[in-house]
N, C-alpha and C positions, 0 to 999 in steps of 0.2 A: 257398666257398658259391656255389650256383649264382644268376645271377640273377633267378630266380620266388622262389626260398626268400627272396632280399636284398629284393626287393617287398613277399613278403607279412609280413617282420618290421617291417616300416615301417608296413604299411597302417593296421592300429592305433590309430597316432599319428596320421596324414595323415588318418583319417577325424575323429578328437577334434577337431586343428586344425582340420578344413574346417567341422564340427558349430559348434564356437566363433565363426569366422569368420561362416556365415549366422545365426546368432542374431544377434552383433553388427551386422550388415546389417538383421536385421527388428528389432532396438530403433531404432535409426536412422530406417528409413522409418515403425513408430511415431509417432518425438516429431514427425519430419516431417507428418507427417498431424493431428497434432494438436496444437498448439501449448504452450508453455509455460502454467501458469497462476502464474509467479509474478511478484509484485508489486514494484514500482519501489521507488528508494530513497527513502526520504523523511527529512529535516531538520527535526526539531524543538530549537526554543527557547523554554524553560523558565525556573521557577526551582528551586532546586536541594531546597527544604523544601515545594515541592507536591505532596500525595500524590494527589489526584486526575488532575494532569499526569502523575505517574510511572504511575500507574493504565491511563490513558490511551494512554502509548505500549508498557507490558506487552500491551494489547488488540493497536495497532497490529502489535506483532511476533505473538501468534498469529492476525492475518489473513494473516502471511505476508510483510508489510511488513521488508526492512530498514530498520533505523531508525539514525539517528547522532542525537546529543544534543549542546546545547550548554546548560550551564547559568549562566542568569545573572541577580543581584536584580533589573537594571531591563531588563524586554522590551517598554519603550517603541518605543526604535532601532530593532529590528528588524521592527517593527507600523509604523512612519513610513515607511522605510525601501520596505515592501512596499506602501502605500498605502490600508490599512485602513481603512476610513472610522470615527473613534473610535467613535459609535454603537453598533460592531457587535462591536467589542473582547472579548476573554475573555482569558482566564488563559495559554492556549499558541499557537506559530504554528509551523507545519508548512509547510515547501518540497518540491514532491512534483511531478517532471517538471513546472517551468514554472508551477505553479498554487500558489496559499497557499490552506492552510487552517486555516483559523482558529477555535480552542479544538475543544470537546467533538465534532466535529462527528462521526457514525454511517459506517461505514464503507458500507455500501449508498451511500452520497451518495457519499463518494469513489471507490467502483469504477465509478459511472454519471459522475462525473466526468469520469477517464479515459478511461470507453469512450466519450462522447459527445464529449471533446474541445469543448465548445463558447468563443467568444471571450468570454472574462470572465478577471478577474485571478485572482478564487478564489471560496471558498467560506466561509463562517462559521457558528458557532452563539453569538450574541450570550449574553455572561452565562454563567453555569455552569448550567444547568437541570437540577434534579434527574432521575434517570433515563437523560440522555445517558449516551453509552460513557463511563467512569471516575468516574462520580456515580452510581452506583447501578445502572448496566446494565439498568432495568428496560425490556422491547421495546416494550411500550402506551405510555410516557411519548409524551407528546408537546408537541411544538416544531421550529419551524421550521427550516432549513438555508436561510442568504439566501446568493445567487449577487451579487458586486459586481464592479467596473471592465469595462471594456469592453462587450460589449451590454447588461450588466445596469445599467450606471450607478450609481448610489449603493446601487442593492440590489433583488433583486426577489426572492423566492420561488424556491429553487430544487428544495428535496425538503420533502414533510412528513413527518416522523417517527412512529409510533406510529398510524399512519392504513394 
């Protein structure tokens, strides 16, 4: 076989390959250009017979959230533990890059959370308030999102909900 005929039985291939290659080059500079949008891991502790907690972390995973679960009757320990001021207490606590959040609280709060980074220990939705995420999901409910430890001190307002 001469070698133009051995070139041009290859080119074929070598164009497919090279085709393959710069696509996989422009998915690359893509994701480069545009970041990831998905969401950290977060650490909830539960009890094993709350359906509004299981409710709650089903939400958590269609924002996108990996979620790991521990199930346990008494989520005292882990609310002391995180320094929760009793007051503000609910039903679940969630560990999520560095910050607690605590019970029902709307994911809009936790993604301004994250992106604001601000110095507070977490975040809370005291009580179980009807309408939060996994108590009726309704979007108008409204109640507060209090921000505690660190600038916020024993608690300050941190998102309003249904507003």
């Amino acid at each position: 076989m001469k070698p133009t005929t051995k070139l041009m039985a290859f080119a074929p291939a070598a164009a497919l390959a090279l085709g393959m290659v710069s696509v996989g080059w422009a998915g690359i500079a893509h994701a480069d250009s545009h970041p990831r949008m998905d969401h950290a891991t977060m650490h909830v502790t539960k009890s094993p017979t709350c359906g509004c907690c299981g409710d709650w972390v089903a939400l958590a995973r269609q924002e996108g959230y990996d979620v790991t679960i521990t199930d346990t009757e008494d989520t005292t320990e882990v609310k002391l533990a995180a320094n929760i001021p009793g007051e503000i207490w609910a039903c679940h606590t969630a560990m999520i890059d560095g910050y607690v959040v605590e019970g029902h609280v709307p994911f809009a709060a936790i993604a301004r959370l994250l992106a604001e980074r601000p110095g507070i220990d977490g975040i809370a939705v005291p009580g179980m308030p009807f309408g939060s995420p996994g108590m009726g999901d309704d979007p108008n409910a409204r109640y507060d999102v209090i921000a505690f430890g660190g600038d916020a001190g024993m608690g300050a307002v941190f998102y309003r909900a249904g507003l």
